[in-house]
C-alpha positions as a Python dict, from the first residue, in 0.01 Angstrom:
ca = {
    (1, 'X'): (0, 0, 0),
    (2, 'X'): (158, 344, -47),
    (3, 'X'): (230, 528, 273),
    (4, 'X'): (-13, 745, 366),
    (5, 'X'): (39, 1120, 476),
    (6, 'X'): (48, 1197, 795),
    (7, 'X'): (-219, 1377, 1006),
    (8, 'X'): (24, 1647, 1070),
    (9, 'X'): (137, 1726, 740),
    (10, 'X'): (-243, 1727, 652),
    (11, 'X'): (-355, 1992, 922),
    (12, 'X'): (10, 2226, 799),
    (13, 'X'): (-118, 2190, 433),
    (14, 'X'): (-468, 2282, 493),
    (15, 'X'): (-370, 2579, 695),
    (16, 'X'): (-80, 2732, 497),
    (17, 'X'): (-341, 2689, 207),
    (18, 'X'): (-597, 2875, 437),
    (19, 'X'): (-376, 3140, 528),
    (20, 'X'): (-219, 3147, 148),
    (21, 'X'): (-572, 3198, 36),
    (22, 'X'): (-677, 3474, 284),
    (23, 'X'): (-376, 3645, 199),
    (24, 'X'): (-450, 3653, -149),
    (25, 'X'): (-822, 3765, -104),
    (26, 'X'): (-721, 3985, 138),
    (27, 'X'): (-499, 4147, -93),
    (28, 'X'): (-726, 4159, -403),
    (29, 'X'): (-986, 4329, -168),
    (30, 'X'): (-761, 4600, -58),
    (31, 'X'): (-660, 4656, -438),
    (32, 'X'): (-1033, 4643, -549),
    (33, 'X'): (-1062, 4938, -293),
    (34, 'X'): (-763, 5113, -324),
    (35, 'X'): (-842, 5203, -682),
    (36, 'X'): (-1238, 5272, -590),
    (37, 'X'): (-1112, 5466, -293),
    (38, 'X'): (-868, 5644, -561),
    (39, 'X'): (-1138, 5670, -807),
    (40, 'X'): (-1330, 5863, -531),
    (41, 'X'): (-1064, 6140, -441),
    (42, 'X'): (-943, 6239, -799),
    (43, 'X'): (-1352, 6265, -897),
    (44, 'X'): (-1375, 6492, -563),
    (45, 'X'): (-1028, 6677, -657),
    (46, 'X'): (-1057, 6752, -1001),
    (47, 'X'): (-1438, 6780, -1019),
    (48, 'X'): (-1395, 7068, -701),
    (49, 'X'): (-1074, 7219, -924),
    (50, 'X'): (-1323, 7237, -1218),
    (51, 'X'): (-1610, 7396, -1077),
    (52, 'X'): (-1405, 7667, -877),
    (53, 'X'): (-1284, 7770, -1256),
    (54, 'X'): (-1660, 7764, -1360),
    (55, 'X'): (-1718, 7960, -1078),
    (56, 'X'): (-1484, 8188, -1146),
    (57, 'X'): (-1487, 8252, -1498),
    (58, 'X'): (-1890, 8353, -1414),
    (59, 'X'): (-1826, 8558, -1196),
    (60, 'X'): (-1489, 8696, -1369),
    (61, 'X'): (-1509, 8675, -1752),
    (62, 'X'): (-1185, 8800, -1764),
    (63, 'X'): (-1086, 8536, -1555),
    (64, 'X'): (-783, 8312, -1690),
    (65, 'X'): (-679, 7969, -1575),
    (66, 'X'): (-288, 7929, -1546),
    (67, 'X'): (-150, 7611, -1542),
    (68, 'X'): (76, 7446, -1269),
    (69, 'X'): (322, 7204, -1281),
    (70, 'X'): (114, 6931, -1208),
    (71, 'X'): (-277, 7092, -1337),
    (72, 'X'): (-350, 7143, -1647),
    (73, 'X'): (-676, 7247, -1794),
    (74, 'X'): (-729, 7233, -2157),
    (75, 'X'): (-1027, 7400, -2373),
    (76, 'X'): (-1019, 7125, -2664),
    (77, 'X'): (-1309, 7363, -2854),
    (78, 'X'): (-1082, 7671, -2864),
    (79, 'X'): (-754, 7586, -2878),
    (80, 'X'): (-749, 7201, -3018),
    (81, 'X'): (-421, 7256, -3105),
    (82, 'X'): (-279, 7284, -2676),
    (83, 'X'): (-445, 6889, -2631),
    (84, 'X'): (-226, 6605, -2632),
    (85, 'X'): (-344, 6358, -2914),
    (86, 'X'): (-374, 6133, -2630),
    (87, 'X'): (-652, 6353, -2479),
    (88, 'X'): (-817, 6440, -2719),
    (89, 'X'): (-1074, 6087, -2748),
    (90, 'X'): (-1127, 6035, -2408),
    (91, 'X'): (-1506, 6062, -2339),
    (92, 'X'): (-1651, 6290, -2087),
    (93, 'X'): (-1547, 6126, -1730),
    (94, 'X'): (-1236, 6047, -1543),
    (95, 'X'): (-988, 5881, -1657),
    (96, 'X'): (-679, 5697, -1479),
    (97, 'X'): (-363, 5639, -1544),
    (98, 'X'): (-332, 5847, -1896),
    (99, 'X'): (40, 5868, -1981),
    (100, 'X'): (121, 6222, -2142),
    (101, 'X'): (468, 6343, -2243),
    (102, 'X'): (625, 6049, -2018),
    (103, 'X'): (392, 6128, -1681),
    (104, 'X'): (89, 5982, -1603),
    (105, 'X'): (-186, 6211, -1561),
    (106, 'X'): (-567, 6186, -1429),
    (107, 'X'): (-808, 6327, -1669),
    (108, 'X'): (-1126, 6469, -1639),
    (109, 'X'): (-1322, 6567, -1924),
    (110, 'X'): (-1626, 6755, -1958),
    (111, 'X'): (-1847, 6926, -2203),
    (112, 'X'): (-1967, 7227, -2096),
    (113, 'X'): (-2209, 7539, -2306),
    (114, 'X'): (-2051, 7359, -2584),
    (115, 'X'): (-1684, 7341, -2480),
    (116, 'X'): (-1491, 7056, -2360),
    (117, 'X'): (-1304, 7113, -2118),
    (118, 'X'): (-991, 6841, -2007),
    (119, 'X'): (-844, 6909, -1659),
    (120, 'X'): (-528, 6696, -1632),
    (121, 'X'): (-369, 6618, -1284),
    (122, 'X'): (13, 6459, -1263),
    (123, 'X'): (23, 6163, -1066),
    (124, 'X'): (337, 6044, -1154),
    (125, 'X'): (509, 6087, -815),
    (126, 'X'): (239, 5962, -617),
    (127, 'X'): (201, 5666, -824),
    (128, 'X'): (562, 5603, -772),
    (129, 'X'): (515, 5611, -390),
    (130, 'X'): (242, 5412, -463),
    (131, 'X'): (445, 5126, -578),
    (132, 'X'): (675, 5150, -319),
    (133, 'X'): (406, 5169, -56),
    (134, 'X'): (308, 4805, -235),
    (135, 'X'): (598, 4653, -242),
    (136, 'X'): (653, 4734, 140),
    (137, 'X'): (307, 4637, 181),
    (138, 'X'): (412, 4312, -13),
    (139, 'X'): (700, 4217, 189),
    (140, 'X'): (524, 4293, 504),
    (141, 'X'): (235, 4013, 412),
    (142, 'X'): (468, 3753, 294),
    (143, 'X'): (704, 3826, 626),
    (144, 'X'): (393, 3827, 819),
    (145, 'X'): (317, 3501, 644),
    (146, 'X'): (608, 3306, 780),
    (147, 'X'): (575, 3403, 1093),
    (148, 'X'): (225, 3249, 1094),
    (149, 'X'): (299, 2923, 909),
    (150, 'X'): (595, 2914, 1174),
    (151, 'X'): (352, 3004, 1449),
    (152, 'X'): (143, 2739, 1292),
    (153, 'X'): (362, 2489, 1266),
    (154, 'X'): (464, 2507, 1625),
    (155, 'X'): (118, 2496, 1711),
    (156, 'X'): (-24, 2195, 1522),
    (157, 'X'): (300, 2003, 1633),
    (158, 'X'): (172, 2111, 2015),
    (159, 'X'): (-151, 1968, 1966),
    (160, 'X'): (-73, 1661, 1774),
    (161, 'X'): (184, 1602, 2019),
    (162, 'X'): (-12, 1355, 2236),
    (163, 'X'): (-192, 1205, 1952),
    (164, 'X'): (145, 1083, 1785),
    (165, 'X'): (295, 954, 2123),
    (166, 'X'): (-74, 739, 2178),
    (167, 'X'): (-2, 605, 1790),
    (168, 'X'): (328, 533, 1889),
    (169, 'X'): (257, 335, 2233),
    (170, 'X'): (-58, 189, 1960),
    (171, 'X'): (216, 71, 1727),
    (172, 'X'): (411, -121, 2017),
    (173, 'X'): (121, -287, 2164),
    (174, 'X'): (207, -715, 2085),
    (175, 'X'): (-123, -891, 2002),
    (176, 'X'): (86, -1167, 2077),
    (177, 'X'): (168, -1078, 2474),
    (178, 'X'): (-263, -1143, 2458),
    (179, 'X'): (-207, -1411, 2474),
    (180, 'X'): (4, -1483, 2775),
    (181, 'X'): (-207, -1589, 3118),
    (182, 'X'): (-242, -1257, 3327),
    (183, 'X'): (-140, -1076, 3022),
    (184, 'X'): (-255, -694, 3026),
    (185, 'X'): (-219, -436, 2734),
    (186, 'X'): (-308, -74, 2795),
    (187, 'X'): (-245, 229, 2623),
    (188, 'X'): (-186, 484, 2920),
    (189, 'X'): (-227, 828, 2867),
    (190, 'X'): (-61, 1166, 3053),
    (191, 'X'): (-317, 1398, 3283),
    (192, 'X'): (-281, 1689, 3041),
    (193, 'X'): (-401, 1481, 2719),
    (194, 'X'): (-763, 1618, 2628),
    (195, 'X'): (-1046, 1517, 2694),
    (196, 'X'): (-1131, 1312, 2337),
    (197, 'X'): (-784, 1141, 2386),
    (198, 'X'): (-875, 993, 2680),
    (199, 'X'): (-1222, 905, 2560),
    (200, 'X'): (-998, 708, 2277),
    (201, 'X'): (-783, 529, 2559),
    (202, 'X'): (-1075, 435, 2729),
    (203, 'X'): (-1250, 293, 2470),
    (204, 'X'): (-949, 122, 2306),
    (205, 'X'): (-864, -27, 2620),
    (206, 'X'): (-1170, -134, 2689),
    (207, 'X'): (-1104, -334, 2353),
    (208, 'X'): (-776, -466, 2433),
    (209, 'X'): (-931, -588, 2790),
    (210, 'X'): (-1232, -712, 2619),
    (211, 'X'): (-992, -930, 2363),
    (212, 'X'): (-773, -1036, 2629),
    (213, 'X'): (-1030, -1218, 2806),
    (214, 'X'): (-1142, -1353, 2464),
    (215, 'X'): (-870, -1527, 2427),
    (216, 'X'): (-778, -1631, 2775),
    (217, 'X'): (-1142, -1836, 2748),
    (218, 'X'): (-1063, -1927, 2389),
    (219, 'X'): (-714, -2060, 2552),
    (220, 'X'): (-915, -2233, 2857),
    (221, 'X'): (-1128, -2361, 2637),
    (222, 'X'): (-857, -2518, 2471),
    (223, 'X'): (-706, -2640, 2742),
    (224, 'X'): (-1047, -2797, 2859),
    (225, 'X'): (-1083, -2987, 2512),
    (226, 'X'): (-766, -3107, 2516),
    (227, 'X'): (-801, -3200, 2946),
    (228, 'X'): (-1172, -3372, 2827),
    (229, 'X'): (-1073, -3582, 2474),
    (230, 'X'): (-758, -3793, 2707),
    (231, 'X'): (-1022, -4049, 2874),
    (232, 'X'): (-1236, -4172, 2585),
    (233, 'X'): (-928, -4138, 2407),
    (234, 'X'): (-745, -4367, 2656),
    (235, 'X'): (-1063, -4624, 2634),
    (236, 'X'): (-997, -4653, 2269),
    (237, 'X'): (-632, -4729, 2298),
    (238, 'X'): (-735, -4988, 2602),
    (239, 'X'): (-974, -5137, 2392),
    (240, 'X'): (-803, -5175, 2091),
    (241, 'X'): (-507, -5333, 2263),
    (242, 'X'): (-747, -5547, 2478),
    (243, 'X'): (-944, -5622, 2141),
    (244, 'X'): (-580, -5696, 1991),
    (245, 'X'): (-480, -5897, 2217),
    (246, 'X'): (-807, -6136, 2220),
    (247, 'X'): (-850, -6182, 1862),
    (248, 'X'): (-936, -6589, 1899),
    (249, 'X'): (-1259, -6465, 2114),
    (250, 'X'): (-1466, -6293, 1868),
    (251, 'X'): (-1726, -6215, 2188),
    (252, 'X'): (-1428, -6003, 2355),
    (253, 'X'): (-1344, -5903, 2034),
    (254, 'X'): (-1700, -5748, 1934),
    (255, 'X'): (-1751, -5637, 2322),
    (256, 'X'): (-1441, -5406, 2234),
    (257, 'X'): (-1519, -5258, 1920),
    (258, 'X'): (-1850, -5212, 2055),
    (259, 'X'): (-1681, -5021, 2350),
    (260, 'X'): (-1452, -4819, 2088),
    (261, 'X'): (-1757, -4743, 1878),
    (262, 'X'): (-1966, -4640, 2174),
    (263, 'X'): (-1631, -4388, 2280),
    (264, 'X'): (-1617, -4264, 1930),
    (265, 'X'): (-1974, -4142, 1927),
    (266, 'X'): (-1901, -3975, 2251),
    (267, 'X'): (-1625, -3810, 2198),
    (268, 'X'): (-1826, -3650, 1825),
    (269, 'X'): (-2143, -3538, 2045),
    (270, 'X'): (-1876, -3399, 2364),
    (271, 'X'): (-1680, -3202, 2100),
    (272, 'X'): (-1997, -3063, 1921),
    (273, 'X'): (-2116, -2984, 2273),
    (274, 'X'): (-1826, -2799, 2390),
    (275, 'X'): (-1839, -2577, 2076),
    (276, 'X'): (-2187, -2501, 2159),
    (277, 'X'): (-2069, -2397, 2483),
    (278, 'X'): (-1831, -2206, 2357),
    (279, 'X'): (-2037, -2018, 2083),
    (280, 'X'): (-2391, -2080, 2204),
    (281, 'X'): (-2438, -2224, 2548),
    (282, 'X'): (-2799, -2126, 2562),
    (283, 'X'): (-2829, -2400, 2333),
    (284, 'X'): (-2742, -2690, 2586),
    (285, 'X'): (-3081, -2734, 2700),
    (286, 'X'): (-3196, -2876, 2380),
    (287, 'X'): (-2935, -3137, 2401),
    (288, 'X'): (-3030, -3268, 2681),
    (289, 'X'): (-3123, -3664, 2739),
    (290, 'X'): (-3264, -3849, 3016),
    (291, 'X'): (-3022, -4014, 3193),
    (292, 'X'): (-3041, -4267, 3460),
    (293, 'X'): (-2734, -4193, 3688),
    (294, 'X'): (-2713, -4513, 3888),
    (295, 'X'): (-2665, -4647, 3500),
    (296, 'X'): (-2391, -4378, 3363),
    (297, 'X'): (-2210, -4353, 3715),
    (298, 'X'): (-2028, -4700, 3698),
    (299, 'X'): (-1950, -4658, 3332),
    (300, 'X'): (-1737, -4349, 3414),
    (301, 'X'): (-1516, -4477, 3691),
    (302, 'X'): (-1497, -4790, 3435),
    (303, 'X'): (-1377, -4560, 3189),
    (304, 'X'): (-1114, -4396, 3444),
    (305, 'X'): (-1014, -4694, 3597),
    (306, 'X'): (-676, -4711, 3388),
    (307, 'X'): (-566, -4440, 3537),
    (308, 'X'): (-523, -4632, 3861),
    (309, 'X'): (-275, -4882, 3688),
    (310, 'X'): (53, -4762, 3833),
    (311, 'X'): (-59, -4626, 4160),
    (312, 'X'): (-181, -4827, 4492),
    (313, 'X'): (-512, -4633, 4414),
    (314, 'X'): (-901, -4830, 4422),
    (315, 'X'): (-1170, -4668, 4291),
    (316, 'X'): (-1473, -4731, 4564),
    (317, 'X'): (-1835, -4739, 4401),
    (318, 'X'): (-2114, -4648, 4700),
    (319, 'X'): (-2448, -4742, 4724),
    (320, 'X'): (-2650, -4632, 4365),
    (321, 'X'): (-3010, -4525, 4426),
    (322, 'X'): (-3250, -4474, 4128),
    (323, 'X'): (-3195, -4135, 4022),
    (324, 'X'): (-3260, -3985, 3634),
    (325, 'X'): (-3167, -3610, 3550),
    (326, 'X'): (-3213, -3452, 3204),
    (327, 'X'): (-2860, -3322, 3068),
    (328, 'X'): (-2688, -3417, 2794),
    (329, 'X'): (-2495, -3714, 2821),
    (330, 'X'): (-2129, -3580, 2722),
    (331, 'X'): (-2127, -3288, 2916),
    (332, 'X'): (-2239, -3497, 3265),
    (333, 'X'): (-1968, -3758, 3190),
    (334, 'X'): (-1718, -3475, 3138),
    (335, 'X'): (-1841, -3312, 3411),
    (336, 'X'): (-1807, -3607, 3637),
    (337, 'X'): (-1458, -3782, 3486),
    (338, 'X'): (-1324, -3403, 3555),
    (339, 'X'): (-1357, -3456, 3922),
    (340, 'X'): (-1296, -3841, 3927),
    (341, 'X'): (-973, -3713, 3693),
    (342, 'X'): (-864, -3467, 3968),
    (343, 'X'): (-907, -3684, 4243),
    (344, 'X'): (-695, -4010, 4125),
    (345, 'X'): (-393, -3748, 3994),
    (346, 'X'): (-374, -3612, 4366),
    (347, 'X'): (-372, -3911, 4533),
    (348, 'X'): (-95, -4208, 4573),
    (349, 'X'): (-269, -4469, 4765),
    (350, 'X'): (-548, -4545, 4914),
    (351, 'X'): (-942, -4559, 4829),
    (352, 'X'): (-1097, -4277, 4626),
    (353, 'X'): (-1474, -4297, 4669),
    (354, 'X'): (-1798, -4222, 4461),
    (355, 'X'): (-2088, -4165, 4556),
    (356, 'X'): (-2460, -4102, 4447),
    (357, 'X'): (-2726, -3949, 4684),
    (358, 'X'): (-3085, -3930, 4559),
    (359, 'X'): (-3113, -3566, 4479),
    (360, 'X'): (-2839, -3622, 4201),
    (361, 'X'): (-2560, -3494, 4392),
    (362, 'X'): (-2259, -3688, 4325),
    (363, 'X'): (-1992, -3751, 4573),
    (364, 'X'): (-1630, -3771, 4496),
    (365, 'X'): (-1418, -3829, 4787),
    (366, 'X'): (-1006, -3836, 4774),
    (367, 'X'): (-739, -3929, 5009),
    (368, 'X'): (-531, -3696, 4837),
    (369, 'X'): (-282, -3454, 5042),
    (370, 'X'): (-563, -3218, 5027),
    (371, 'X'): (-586, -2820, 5006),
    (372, 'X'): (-525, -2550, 5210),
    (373, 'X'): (-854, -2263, 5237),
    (374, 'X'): (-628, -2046, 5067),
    (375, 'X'): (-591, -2291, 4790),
    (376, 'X'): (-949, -2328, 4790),
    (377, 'X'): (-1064, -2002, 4767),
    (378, 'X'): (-801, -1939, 4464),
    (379, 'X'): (-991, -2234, 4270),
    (380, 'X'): (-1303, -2051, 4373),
    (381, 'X'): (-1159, -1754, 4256),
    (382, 'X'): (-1074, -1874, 3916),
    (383, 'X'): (-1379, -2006, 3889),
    (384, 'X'): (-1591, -1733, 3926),
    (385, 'X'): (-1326, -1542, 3659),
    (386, 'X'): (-1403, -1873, 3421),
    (387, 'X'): (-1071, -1878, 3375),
    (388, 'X'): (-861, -2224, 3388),
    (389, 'X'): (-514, -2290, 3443),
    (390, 'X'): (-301, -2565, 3406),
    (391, 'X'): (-233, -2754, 3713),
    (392, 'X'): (-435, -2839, 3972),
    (393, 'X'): (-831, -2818, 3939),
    (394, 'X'): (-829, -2958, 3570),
    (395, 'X'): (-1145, -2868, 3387),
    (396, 'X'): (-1279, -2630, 3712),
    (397, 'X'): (-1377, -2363, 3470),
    (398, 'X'): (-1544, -2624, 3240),
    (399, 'X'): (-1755, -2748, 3540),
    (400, 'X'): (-1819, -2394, 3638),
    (401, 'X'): (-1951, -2302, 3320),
    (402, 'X'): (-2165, -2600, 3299),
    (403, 'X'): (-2263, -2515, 3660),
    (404, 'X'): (-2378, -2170, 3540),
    (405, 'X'): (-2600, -2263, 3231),
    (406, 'X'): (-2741, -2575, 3372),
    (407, 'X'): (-2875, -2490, 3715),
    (408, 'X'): (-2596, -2722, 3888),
    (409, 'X'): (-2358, -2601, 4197),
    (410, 'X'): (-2013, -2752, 4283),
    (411, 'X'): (-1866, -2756, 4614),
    (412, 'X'): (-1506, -2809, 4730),
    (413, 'X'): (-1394, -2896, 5069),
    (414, 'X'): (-1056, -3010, 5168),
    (415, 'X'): (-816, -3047, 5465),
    (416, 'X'): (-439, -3016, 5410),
    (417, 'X'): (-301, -3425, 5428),
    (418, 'X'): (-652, -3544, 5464),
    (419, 'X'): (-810, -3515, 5125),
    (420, 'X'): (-1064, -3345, 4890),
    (421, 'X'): (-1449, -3390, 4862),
    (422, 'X'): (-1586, -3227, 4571),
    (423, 'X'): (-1965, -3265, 4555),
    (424, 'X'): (-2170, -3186, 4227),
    (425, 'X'): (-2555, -3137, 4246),
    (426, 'X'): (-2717, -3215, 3975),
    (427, 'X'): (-3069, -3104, 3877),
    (428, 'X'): (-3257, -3397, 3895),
    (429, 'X'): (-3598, -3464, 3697),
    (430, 'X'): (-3876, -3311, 3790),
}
C-alpha cells in the first residue's frame, strides 16, 4: 500500500493553504478598494478644481486659468491645437492612469455650453510612492506570512503532540503478549491529554481488555478440550489393545469394538457440545437426554479406571439409588470424569470414593494430600473469573460453566493431608 500522509502534514497543508488563500483575497480586496477609494478622491479633486474655474470665470469673464506644474486644464473647442493627441478621445469622465509626455496624468473631461473642457492632474510621483508603498506592503504580508505558518507549525506540532505519542505506544502494543495468562495491554495516557484522547484510551482499552479475556477463554477452552478428549481417548487405545490382544474370542473381540464405537460417538457429540458452549451455550438445554445416573455412574469410573494402573489407588463405588436427571450425556460424563480425573492425579494410595445421593448430587471423595482454604478459595476464585489454568483443578472452569447454564452447583472442601471432597448437584428430573 503506499504510505499514507500523515495527520500532521495534513492539518500544515490545509492551513498554509488557508492562510495562502486569505492572503490573497485579502490582498485583491484592498486593491479592489484602493483604486475605488482612488477613483473617489481624484472625482472629488478635479471635479472641485473644475467647478471653482466655472465659478470663477462667471463671476470673472476675464478670468484666466494658469496652469501648474502638475494641473492642467485644456479648452479642446478653442484651442485644439494645446491637447495632447492622447486627450483628445477620451469621453466625458475620469480617466486613470493616462500617460502624457512620459507622466501619467488623471483626466477629467467635460463638455460644458458647448466646450470641452480636459483638466489633467500629474500623478506620476504619487504613483511612484504608490508602488513602493506596495511593495513594502508586499514584503510585510509575505514576512507576516512566515511568521504564521511558523507560528502554525509550532502549534499543530503542540496539539498533535499527544496524539502521535498514543499512535506510537498503539504501534508497540504485541497482540501476541494477549495471549500470555495474566497478560494486560493498555495504552496509558498523561493527565494533560484532552479530553477526546482519553475518551480514545478508554474505549481502546476497553477493547484490548475485552480481547484479552477472549482469548484467555478461547485458551481455557482449549485447554479444557484437550483435558476432556484424554479419557475416551485412553478407552480406545485400552480397547483396541485389549481387542488386539483377544483376537481368537470374537465375543471379547466385538464387546471391544462395541466399547470403541460407543467412545467414538461420545467423543463426536462432547466435541460438538463444547463448541456449543463455547459459541452458544444457551443451546445446551436442547441437548439434553434423560439419563439414569445409577446407569452412567459405573460406566465413568470404568472408563477412568486405567488411570489407577501404576498407583496403589481403588476406585470405591457407594451405594447407587434410582436417580434420572435430564442433561446431555457428554457434558455430565465430562463433568463427572473431571472430578474423578482430579481426584486419582492427587492421590498415591489409598481408596478414592464415589458416591450417588438421591437428589443427584454426586460424591467424589479423595485421600489426596488435600488443600489448604487459601488454595481453595483461589480455585473458587478462578472459577468465578471462568478462567482455567493448568495444574491443579483440571477442567474447574469447564464445570463452572456448565454449573452456570445448567442450574448445577459444585462444592469443594478439603483439609491439608486429609483429602478433597468435591460434591456436584445435579438437577434432577422433575
Amino acid at each position: 500500500m503506499r504510505p499514507k500522509s500523515s495527520l500532521r502534514r495534513r492539518i500544515l497543508l490545509g492551513l498554509f493553504g488557508y492562510a495562502a488563500l486569505l492572503s490573497i483575497a485579502v490582498a485583491i480586496q484592498g486593491v479592489v478598494v484602493n483604486e475605488h477609494a482612488e477613483q473617489l478622491v481624484w472625482q472629488t479633486l478635479l471635479q472641485s478644481e473644475l467647478d471653482h474655474f466655472l465659478e470663477r470665470s462667471r463671476i470673472d469673464p476675464q478670468y484666466r486659468w494658469t496652469d501648474t506644474d502638475t494641473v492642467s486644464l485644456y479648452d479642446a473647442s478653442r484651442e485644439p491645437q494645446r491637447v495632447p493627441a492622447v486627450l483628445r478621445a477620451l469621453p466625458p469622465g475620469v480617466h486613470d492612469d493616462i500617460p502624457v509626455n512620459g507622466s501619467e496624468r488623471v483626466v477629467m473631461v467635460r463638455d460644458v455650453d458647448g466646450h470641452r473642457l480636459i483638466l489633467a492632474l500629474d500623478i506620476t510621483e504619487l504613483e511612484a510612492r504608490e508602488f513602493d508603498m506596495a511593495l513594502t506592503v508586499a514584503g510585510s504580508a509575505i514576512t507576516m506570512i512566515a511568521l504564521l505558518g511558523l507560528l502554525i507549525a509550532w502549534g499543530v506540532n503542540r496539539l498533535l503532540q499527544p496524539l502521535s505519542n498514543m499512535a506510537v505506544r498503539i504501534g508497540e502494543l504485541q497482540p501476541g503478549d494477549a495471549g500470555r495468562p495474566g497478560a494486560t495491554q493498555r495504552v496509558e495516557m498523561p493527565e494533560s491529554a484532552s479530553a477526546e484522547l482519553f475518551v480514545i484510551a478508554t474505549a481502546l482499552n476497553d477493547y484490548l481488555e475485552r480481547n484479552a479475556r477472549f482469548v484467555e477463554r478461547e485458551r481455557a477452552f482449549i485447554d479444557s478440550t484437550s483435558h476432556e478428549l484424554r479419557t475416551p481417548i485412553a478407552v480406545i487405545v485400552g480397547a483396541t489393545e485389549l481387542g488386539l490382544e483377544h483376537t481368537a474370542e470374537p465375543e471379547v473381540v466385538r464387546n471391544q469394538l462395541a466399547r470403541i464405537q460407543r467412545t467414538a460417538r461420545d467423543v463426536e457429540q462432547l466435541i460438538s457440545l463444547l463448541l456449543v458452549l463455547a459459541k452458544d451455550p444457551a443451546r445446551l438445554a436442547s441437548s439434553s437426554d434423560r439419563l439414569a445416573l445409577e446407569q452412567l455412574l459405573p460406566e465413568i469410573v470404568e472408563d477412568h479406571r486405567h488411570l489407577t494402573r501404576d498407583k496403589d489407588l481403588a476406585l470405591v463405588l457407594g451405594p447407587l439409588p434410582s436417580c434420572e436427571i435430564v442433561a446431555p450425556l457428554p457434558i455430565v460424563q465430562a463433568a463427572i470424569g473431571n472430578l474423578l480425573r482430579n481426584a486419582i492425579e492427587h492421590s498415591d494410595r489409598g481408596e478414592v470414593s464415589i458416591a450417588l445421593r438421591p437428589d443427584a448430587t454426586v460424591v467424589i471423595q479423595d485421600p489426596g494430600h488435600g488443600m489448604t482454604p487459601e488454595e481453595i478459595s483461589t480455585i473458587y476464585a478462578r472459577i468465578a473469573r471462568g478462567s482455567g489454568r493448568e495444574g491443579g483443578g483440571i477442567g474447574l472452569d469447564l464445570i463452572a460453566r456448565l454449573c452456570e447454564h445448567l442450574g448445577w452447583t459444585l462444592d469443594i472442601a478439603s483439609d491439608a493431608q486429609r483429602g478433597t471432597t468435591s460434591t456436584l448437584k445435579l438437577r434432577p428430573r422433575g
